[in-house]
VEXBA-396143 format. One record per residue (C-alpha): residue number from 1; residue in one letter; y, x, z. Coordinates in nm, 4 decimals, always signed. Layout:
// VEXBA-396143
SITE     n   res      north       east         up
SITE   NUM     A          Y          X          Z
...
END
This chain:
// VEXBA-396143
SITE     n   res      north       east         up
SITE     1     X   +13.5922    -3.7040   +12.2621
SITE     2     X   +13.3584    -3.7355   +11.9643
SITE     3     X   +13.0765    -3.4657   +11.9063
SITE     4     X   +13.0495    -3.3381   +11.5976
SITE     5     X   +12.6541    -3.3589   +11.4537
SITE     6     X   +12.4102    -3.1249   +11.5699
SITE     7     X   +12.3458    -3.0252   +11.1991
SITE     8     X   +12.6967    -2.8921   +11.1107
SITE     9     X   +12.6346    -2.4919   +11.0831
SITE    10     X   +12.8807    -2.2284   +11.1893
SITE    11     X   +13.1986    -2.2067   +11.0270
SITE    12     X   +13.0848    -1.8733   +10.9162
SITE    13     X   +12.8109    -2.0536   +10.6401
SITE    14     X   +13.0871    -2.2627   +10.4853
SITE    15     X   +13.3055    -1.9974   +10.4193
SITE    16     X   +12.9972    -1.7713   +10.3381
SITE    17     X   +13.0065    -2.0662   +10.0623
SITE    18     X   +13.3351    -1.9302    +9.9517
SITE    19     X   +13.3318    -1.5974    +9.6430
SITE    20     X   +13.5977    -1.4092    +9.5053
SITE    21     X   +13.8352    -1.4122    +9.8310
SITE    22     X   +14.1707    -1.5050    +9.6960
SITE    23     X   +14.5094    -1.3039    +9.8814
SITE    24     X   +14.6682    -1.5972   +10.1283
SITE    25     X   +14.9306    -1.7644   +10.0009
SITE    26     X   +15.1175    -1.9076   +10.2943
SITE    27     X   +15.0567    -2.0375   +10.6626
SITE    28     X   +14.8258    -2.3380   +10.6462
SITE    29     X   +14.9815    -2.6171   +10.7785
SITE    30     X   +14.9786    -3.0656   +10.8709
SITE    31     X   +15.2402    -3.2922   +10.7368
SITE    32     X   +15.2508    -3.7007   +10.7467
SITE    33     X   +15.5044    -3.9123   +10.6063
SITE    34     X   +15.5330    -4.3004   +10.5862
SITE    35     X   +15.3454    -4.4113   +10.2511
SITE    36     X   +15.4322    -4.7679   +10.3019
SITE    37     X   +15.3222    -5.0931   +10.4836
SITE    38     X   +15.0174    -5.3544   +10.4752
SITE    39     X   +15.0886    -5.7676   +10.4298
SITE    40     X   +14.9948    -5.7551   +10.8229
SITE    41     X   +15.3074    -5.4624   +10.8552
SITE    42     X   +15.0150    -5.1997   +11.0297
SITE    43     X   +15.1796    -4.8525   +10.8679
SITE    44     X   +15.0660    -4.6657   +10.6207
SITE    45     X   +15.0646    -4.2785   +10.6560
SITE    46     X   +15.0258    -3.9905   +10.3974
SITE    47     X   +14.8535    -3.6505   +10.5348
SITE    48     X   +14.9112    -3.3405   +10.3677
SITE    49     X   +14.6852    -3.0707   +10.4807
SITE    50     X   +14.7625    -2.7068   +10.3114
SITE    51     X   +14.5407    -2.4029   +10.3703
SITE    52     X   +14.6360    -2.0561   +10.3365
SITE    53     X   +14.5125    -1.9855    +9.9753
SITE    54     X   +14.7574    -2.2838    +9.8763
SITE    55     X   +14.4846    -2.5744    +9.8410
SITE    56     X   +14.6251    -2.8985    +9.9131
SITE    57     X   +14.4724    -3.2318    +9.9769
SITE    58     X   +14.6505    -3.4922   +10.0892
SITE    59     X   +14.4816    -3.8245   +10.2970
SITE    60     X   +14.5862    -4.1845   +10.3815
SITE    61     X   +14.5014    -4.3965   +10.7085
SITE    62     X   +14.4489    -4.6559   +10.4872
SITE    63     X   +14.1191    -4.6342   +10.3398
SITE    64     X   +14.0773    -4.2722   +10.4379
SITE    65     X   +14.1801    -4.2061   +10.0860
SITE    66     X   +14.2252    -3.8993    +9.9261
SITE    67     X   +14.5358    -3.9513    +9.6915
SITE    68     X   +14.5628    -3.5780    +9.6050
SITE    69     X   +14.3421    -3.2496    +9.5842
SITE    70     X   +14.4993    -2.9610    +9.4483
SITE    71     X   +14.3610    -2.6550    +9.3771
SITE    72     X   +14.3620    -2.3786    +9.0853
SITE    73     X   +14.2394    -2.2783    +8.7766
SITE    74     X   +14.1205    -1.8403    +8.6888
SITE    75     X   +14.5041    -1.8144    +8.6112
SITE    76     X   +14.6314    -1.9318    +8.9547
SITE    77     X   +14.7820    -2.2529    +8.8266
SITE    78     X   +14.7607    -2.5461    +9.0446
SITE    79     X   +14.6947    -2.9020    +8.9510
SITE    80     X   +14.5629    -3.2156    +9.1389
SITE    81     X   +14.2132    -3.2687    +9.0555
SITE    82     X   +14.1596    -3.6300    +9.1937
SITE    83     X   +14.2836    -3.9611    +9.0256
SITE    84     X   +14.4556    -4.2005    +9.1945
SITE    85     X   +14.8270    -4.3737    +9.1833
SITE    86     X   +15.1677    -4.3018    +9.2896
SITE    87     X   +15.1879    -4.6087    +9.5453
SITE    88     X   +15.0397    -4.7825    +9.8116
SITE    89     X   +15.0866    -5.1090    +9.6370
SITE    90     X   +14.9035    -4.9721    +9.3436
SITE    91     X   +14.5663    -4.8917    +9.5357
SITE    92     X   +14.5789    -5.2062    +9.7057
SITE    93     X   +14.5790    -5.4380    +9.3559
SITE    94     X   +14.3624    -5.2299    +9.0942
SITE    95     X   +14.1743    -4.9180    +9.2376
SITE    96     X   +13.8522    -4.8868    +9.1358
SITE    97     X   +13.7559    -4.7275    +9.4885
SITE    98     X   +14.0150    -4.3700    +9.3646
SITE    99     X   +13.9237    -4.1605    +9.6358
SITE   100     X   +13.8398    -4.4460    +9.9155
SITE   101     X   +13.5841    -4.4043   +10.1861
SITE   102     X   +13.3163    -4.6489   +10.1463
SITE   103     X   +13.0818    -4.8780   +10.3526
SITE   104     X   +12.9148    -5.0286   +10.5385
SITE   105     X   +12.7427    -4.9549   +10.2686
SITE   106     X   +12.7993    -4.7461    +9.9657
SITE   107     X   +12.6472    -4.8795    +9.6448
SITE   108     X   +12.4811    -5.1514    +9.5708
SITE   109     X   +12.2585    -5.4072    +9.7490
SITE   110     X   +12.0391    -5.6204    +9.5101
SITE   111     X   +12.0804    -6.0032    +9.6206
SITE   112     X   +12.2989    -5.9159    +9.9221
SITE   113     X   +12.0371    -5.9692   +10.1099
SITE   114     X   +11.8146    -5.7811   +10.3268
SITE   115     X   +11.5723    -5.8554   +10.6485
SITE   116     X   +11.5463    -5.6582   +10.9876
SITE   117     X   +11.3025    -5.6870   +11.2347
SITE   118     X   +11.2193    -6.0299   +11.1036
SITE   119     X   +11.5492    -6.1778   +11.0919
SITE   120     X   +11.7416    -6.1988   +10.6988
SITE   121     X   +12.1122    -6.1113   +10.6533
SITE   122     X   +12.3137    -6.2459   +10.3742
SITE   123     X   +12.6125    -6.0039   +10.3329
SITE   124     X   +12.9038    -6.0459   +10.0514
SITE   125     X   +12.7998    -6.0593    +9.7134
SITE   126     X   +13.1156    -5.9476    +9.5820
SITE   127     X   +12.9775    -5.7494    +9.2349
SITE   128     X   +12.9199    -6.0724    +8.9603
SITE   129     X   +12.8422    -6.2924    +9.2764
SITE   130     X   +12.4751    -6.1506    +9.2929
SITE   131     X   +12.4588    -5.8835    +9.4983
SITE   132     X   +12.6311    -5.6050    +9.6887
SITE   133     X   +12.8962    -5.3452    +9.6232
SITE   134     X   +13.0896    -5.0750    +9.8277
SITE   135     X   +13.0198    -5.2957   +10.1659
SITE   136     X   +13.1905    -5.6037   +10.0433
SITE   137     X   +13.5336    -5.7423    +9.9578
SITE   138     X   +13.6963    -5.6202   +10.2442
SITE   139     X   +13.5113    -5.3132   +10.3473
SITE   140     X   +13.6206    -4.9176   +10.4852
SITE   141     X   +13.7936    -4.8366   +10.2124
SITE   142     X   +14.0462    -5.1586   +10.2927
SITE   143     X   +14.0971    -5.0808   +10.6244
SITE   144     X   +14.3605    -4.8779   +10.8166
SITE   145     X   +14.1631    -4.5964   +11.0212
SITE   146     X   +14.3018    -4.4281   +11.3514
SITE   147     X   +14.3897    -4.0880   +11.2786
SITE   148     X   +14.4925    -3.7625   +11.4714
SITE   149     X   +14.4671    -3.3666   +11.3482
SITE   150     X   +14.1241    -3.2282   +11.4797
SITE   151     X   +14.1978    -3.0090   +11.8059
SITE   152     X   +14.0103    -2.8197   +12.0163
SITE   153     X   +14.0180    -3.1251   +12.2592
SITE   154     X   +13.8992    -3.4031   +12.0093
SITE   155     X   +13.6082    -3.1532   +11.8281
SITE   156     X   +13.3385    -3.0715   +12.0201
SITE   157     X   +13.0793    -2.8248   +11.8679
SITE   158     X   +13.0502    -2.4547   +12.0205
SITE   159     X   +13.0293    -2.2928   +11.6666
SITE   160     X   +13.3183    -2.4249   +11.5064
SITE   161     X   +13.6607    -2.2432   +11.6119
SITE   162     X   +13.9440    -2.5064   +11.5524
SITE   163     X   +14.1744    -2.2322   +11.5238
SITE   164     X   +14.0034    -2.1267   +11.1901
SITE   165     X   +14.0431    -2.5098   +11.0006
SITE   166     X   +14.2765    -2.7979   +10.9905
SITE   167     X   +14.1669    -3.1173   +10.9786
SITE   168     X   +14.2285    -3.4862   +11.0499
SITE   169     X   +13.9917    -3.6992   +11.2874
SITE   170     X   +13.9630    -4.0850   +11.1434
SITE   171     X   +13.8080    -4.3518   +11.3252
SITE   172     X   +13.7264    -4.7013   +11.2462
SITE   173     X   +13.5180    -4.9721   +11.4319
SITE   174     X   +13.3951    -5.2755   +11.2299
SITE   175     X   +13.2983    -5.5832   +11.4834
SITE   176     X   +12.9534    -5.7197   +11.4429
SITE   177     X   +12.9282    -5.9842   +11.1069
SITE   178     X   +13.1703    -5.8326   +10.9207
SITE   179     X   +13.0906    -5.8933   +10.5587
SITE   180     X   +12.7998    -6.0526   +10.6798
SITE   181     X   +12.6158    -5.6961   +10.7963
SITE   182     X   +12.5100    -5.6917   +11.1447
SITE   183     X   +12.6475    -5.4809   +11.4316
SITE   184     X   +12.9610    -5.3355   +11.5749
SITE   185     X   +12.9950    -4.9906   +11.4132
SITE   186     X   +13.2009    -4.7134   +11.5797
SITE   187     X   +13.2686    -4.4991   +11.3166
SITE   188     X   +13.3897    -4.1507   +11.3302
SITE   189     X   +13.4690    -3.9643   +11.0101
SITE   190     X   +13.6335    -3.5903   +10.9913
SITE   191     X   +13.8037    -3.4146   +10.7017
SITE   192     X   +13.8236    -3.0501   +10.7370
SITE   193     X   +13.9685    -2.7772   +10.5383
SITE   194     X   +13.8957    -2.3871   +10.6296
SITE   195     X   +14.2381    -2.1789   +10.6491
SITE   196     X   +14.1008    -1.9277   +10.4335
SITE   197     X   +13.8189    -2.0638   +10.1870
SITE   198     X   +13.8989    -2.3199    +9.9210
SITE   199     X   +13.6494    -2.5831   +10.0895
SITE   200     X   +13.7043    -2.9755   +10.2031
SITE   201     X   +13.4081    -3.0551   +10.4708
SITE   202     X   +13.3656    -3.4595   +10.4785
SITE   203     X   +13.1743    -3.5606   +10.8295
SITE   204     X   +13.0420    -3.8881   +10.9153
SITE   205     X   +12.9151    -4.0477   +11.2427
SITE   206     X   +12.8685    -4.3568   +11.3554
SITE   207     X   +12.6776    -4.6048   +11.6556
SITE   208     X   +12.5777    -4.9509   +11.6710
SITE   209     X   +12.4771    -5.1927   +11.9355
SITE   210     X   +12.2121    -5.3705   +11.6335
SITE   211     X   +11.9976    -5.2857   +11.4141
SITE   212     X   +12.2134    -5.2336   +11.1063
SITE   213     X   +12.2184    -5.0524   +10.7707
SITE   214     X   +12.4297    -4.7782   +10.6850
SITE   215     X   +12.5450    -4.5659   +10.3717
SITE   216     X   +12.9096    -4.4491   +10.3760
SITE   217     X   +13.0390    -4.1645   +10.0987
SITE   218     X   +13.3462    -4.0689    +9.9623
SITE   219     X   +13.4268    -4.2116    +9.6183
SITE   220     X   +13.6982    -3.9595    +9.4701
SITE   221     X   +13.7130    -3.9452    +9.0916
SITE   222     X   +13.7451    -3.5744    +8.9826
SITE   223     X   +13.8944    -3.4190    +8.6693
SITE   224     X   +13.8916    -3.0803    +8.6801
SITE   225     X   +14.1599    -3.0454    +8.3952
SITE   226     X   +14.4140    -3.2515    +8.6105
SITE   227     X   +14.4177    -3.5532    +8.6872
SITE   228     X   +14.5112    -3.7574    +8.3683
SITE   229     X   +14.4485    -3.4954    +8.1448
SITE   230     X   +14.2214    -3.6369    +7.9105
SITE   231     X   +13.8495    -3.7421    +7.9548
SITE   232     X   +13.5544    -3.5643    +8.1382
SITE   233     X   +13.3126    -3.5240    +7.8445
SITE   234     X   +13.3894    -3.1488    +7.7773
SITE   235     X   +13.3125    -3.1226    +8.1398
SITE   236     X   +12.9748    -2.9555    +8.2146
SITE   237     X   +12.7407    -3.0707    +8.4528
SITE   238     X   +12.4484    -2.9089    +8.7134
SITE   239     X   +12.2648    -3.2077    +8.9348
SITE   240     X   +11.9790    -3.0016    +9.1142
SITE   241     X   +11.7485    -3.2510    +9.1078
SITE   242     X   +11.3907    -3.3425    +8.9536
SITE   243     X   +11.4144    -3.7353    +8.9302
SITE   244     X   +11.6263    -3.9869    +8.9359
SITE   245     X   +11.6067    -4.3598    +9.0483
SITE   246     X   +11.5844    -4.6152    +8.7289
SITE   247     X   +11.7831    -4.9092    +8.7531
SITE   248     X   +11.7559    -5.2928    +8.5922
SITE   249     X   +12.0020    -5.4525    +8.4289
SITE   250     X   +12.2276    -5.5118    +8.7142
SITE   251     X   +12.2053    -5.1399    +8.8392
SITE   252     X   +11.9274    -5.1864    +9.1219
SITE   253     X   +11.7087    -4.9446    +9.1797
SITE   254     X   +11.3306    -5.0630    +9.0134
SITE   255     X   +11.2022    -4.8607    +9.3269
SITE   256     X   +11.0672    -4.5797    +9.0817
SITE   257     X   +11.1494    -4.2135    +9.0981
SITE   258     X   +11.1215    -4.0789    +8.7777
SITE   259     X   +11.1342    -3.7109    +8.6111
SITE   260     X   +11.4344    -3.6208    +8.4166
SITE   261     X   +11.2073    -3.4374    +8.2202
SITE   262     X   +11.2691    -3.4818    +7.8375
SITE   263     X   +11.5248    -3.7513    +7.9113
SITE   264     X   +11.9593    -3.7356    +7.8987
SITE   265     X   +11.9193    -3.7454    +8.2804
SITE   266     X   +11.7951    -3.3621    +8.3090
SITE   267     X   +12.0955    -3.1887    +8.4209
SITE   268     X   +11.8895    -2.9261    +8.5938
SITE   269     X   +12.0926    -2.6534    +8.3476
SITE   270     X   +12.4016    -2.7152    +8.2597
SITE   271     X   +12.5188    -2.9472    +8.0197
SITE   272     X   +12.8189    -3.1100    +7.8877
SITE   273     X   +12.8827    -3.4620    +8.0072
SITE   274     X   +12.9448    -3.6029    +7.6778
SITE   275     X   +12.6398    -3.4343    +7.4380
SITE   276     X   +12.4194    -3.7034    +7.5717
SITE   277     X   +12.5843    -3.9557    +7.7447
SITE   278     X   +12.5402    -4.2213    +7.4723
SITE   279     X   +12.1566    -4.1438    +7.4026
SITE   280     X   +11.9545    -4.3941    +7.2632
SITE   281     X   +11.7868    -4.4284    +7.5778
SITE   282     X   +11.7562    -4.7447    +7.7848
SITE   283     X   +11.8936    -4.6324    +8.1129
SITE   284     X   +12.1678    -4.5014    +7.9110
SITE   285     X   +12.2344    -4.8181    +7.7846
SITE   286     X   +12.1677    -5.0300    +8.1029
SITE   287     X   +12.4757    -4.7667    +8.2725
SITE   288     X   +12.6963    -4.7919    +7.9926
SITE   289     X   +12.6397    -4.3793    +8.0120
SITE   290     X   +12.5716    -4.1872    +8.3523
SITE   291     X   +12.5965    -4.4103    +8.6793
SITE   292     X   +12.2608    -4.3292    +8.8389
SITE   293     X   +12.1470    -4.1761    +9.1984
SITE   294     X   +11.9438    -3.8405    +9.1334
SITE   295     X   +11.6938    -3.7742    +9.4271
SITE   296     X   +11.8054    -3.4316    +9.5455
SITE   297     X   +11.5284    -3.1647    +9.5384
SITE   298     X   +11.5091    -3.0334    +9.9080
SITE   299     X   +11.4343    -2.6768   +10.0254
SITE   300     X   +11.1797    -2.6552   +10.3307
SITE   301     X   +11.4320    -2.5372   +10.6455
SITE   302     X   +11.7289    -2.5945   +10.4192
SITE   303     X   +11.9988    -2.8439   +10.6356
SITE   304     X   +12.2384    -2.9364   +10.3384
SITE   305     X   +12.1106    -2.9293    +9.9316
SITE   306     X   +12.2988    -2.7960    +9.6606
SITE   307     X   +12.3834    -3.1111    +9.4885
SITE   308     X   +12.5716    -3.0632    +9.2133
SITE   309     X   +12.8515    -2.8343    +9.0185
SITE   310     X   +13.0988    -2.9529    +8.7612
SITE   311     X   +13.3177    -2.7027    +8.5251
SITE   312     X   +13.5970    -2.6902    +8.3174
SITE   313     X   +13.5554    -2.4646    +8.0655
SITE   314     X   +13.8962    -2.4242    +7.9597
SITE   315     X   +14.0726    -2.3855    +8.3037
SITE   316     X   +13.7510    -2.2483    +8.4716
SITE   317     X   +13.8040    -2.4811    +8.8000
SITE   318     X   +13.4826    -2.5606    +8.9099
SITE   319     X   +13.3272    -2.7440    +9.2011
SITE   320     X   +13.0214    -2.7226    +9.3929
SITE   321     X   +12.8727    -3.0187    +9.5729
SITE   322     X   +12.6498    -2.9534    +9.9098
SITE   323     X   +12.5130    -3.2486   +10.1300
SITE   324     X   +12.2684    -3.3276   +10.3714
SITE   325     X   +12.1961    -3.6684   +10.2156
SITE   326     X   +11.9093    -3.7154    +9.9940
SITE   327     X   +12.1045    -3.8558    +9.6797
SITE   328     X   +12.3680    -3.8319    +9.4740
SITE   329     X   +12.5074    -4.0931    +9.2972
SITE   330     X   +12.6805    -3.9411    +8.9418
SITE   331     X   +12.9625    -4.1684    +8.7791
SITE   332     X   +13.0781    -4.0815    +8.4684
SITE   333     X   +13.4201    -4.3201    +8.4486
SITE   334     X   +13.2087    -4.5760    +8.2040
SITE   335     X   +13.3591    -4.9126    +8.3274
SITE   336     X   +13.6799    -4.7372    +8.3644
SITE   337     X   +14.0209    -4.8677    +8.0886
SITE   338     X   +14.3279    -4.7078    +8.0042
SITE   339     X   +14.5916    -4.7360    +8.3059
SITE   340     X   +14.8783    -4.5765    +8.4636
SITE   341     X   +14.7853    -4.3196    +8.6939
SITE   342     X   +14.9807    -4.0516    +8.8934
SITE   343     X   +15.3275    -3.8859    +8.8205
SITE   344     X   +15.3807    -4.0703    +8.4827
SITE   345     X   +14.9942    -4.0279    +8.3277
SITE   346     X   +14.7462    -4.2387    +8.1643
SITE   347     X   +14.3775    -4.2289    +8.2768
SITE   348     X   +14.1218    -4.2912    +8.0209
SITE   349     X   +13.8220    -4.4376    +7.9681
SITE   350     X   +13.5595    -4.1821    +8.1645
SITE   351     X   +13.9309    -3.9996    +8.2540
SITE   352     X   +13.6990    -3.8878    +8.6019
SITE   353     X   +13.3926    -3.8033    +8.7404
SITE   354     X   +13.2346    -3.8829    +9.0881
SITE   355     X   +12.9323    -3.7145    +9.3062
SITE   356     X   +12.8743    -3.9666    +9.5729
SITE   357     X   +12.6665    -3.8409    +9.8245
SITE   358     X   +12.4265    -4.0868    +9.9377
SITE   359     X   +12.1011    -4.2568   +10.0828
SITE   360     X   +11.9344    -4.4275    +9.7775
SITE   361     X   +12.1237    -4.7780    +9.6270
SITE   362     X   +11.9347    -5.0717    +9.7948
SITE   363     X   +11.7174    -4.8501   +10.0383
SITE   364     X   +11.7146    -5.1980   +10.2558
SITE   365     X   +11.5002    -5.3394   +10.0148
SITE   366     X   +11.2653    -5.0340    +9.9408
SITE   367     X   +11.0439    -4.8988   +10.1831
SITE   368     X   +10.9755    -4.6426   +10.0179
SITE   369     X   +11.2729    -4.5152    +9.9984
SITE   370     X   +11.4661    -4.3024   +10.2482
SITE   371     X   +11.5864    -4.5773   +10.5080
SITE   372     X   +11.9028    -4.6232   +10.5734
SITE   373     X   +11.8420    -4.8463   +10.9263
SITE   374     X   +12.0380    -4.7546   +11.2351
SITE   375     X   +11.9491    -4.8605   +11.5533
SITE   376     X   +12.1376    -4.8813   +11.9016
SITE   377     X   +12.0967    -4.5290   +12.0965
SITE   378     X   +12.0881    -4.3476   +11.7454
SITE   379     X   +12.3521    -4.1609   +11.5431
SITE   380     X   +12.4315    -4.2011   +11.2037
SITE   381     X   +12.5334    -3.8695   +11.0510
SITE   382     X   +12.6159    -3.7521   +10.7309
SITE   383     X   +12.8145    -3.4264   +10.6095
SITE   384     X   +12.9398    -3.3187   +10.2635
SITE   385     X   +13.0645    -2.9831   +10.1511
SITE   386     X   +13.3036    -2.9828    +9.8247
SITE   387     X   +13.3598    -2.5930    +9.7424
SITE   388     X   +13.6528    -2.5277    +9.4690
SITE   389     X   +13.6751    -2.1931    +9.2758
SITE   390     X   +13.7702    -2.0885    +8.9351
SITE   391     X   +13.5464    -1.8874    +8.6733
END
């Protein structure tokens, strides 16, 4: 049975989380249907999960996507807020990471190379053959995970009451060399959903038997209009954070952290995504618009940070993002181009938005950054809070 981290607070915080208590809807409930099948024939299974208010989000084995998140706007009206495609076959030949669990390592790793204890690793340089993205050509979100519905069997932790959430347990183990990163890595990730509160509780763990680096985050584009419903500049944007980490021209981190002060990257009140997302400022340029990690400002005694909080104005959906990592990586859709999504829609050119919580981009090579180095007889852990309401 895996243990859940020591870190994850009572069930009664998240849904404290939770305002403006909405009359259930329904009984919450767990379906899975066949999605399709890999080159190799392994299965391919959709997971609906449906709380009691009427949220819905729905997650594949393969990948540990999330192909669907519905939820509703201040009139009640439902609509899937995450991007993605209709078919299997679809994420497998063109997704730009919809909704995918990433890793080893998510973000980039200048050179795709880094050194441990002495000894250097060269791991796939699969982003213009110079360094490395997402963990590689073939990493998490490419693979099928083992899945089962969380139980009180399969969850330990004595202050969460399984009979209060649904959720899906994933796991994953990725042999040592794999994409050139060192290590066998056991990983454990959980998606949970309170019956009652409008919240979707991300959980990672993992073990190695090496030395290894680690970053793993949840890449789902969000639109809070719908997905496909236009762009996300009339969006507006909180980031609680008072720097950010400047990149070169291939999106590495210089190793600075710099105030946001006086710059386009001060979301600290909110702001609309578009009013200065093509400043004449360099990291502007350098990002084609926003696709920069924000150091998270940190609270003394505080176990997750209020990360960030995106709005709709029109519809009023809103999400709030809490984490206990100290970044946040915010992607505004700039190297996205027109395609086909979901149910007969077009996605646009910065058609979605992603918060991906995070250790700092190429923390292997920056000691002073946060490290991101795992070691045998440690556990990685990680947890991410995405609350949905409507004002």
């Amino acid at each position: 049975m895996s243990k859940l981290p020591a870190f994850m607070t009572s069930l009664t915080l998240l849904t404290a989380l939770a305002t403006n208590a909405i009359p259930a809807a329904g009984e919450s409930s767990i379906t899975v249907k066949t999605w399709g099948k890999l080159p190799s024939g392994e299965e391919v299974k959709l997971y609906t999960l449906t709380n009691n208010l009427g949220m819905q989000v729905t997650i594949s084995n393969y990948g540990g996507l999330i192909t669907s998140l519905c939820v509703p706007d201040k009139e009640g009206k439902m609509e899937d807020v995450i991007l993605g495609f209709d078919t299997l076959e679809e994420y497998m030949e063109k997704s730009p990471y919809f909704g995918a669990v990433v890793g080893r390592y998510g973000n980039r790793i200048g050179g795709g190379t880094f050194t441990i204890d002495g000894t250097a690793y060269q791991v796939t340089k699969n982003e213009k053959g110079i360094q490395c993205l997402h963990g590689g050509n073939v990493g998490f979100d490419k693979k099928i995970w083992d899945v089962e519905e969380i139980t009180s069997e399969n969850l330990q932790h004595d202050r969460i009451d399984t009979d209060k959430i649904i959720g899906l347990k994933l796991t994953l183990i990725s042999p040592d060399g794999e994409e050139g990163f060192p290590g066998t890595i056991n990983t454990v990730l959980h998606y949970m959903v309170p019956k009652d509160t409008n919240l979707l509780v991300v959980l990672y763990g993992a073990t190695t038997d090496k030395p290894t680096h680690l970053n793993l985050t949840q890449h789902a584009y969000f639109n809070m209009k719908g997905a496909g419903n236009g762009d996300i500049l009339d969006h507006e944007v909180t980031i609680w954070a008072d720097r950010f980490t400047p990149v070169d021209e291939n999106l590495i981190p210089t190793g600075e952290l710099r105030d946001v002060t006086g710059t386009a990257m001060d979301f600290r009140q909110p702001n609309l995504v578009g009013a200065r997302i093509d400043a004449d400022e360099e990291q502007i340029k350098i990002g084609g618009g926003y696709d920069h990690n924000w150091v998270l400002n940190v609270k003394e005694g505080e176990n997750f940070r209020k990360a960030a909080k995106v709005r709709d104005p029109a519809s009023g959906r809103t999400m709030e993002v809490f984490t206990t990592e100290p970044g946040v990586q915010f992607y505004a859709g700039n190297f996205m181009s027109t395609m086909p999504g979901k149910g007969g829609k077009t996605y646009v050119k910065r058609g979605g938005l992603c918060f991906e919580t995070q250790h700092f981009p190429d923390s292997p090579n920056k000691p002073q950054f946060p490290s991101t180095l795992v070691k045998p007889g440690e556990e990685y852990k990680s947890a991410t809070i995405f609350k949905f309401s409507a004002e």
